[in-house]
C-alpha positions, 0 to 999 in steps of 0.5 A: 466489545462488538465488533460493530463499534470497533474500529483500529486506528490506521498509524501507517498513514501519519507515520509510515516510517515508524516500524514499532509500537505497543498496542491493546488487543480489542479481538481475537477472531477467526480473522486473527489479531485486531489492536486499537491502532497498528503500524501494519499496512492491510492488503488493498490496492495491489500492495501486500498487507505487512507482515512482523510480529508480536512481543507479549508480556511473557516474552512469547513471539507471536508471528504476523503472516499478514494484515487485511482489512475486515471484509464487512467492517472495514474499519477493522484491521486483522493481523493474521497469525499461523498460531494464536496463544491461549493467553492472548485475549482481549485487553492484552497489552502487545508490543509490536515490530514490522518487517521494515525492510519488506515494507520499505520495498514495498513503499518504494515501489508503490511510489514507483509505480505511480511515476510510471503512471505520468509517463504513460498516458493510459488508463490502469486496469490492474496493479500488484506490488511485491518486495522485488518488483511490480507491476501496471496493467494499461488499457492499451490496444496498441504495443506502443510501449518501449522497455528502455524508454521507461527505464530511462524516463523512470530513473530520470524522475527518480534522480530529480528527487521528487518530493511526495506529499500525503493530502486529504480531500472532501468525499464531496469532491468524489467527482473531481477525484474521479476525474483524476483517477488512472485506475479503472477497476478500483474506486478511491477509497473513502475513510472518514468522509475523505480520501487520501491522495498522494502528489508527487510535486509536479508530476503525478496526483492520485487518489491511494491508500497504500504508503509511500517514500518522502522523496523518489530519490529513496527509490533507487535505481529500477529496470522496465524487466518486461512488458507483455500483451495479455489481451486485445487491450491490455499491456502490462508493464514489469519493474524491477529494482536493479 
């Protein structure tokens, strides 16, 4: 198959809960592991690509150390492995487990960060999600940003219990989500001529990729740990989970 008519279908985006699958190897590259379909969340938006493994027909694990997309055919996803067995080829039947709890963190926090974006007013210029914290970058020329504030305004909304809902919009309405987008450097993403956006009921509406709890009760609790200047006009804001 050439791997310009491959393409893996993205399951995490229907069924982000779901940690566990069996799939059919389509490649072997210089990239890694490419399946029909996967669970396994690429690297994109500031969210970590997911990590787990592979189960073979003979029993051999096969780690997963990361997941990118391909940087020409981005319909193609990469599972990277330190070591890849000889026996694993195209047409090989695998099946497949995730990290959950490093995903659910990262699922949680992802959510988090966009109640952050509702409560400051400002454009976002540079995001990154890891399993313990996260973090936005704000286009702010001024320190008018107050660590106990966002604490208390950020679990606030999380104990209300927000519902969070995955929508589909046209790529014909690309000038309406342009409108709504808070992140300046990164453009929405367009998949099948649509982009996914992501409402928390009432509070916040953004175009993104990444996956996400159902409720912001599932967050828990988090701190704003630190907010620092790093330019004349730009403020980035840390949390992290209690």
């Amino acid at each position: 198959m050439s791997v310009h008519t491959m393409e893996t279908l993205a399951l995490f985006d229907s069924a982000p809960y779901q940690n566990a699958f069996s799939a059919r190897v389509i490649a072997v590259g210089e990239y890694g592991i490419a399946l029909e379909h996967t669970l396994f969340y690429p690297t994109g938006g500031g969210q970590p690509g997911d990590t787990g493994h592979f189960t073979l027909a003979d029993g051999t694990r096969v780690d997963i150390v990361g997941t990118v997309r391909d940087p020409v055919q981005r319909s193609i996803i990469w599972h990277q492995v330190e070591h890849c067995p000889e026996q694993l080829t195209a047409g090989e039947q695998v099946d497949a487990s995730l990290d959950w709890d490093r995903r659910y963190q990262h699922m949680k926090m992802h959510t988090c960060l966009h109640l952050l974006c509702s409560i400051i007013d400002a454009p976002v210029t540079g995001c990154s999600i890891s399993a313990d914290k996260g973090r936005l970058d704000f286009d702010l020329p001024e320190m008018t940003l107050d660590k106990d504030s966002i604490t208390r305004d950020l679990n606030a909304l999380i104990e209300q219990a927000h519902q969070v809902q995955t929508l589909s919009m046209p790529a014909s309405e690309y000038a309406t989500l342009l409108q709504i987008t808070r992140t300046q450097a990164v453009a929405p993403p367009v998949i099948q001529s649509s982009v996914r956006v992501i409402e928390i009921a009432g509070v916040d509406i953004q175009p993104c990729g990444g996956t996400h709890v159902i409720n912001t009760e599932e967050i828990g609790r988090v701190f704003c740990e630190k907010i620092e200047k790093k330019s004349k006009h730009n403020r980035r804001v840390i949390l992290r989970f209690e």
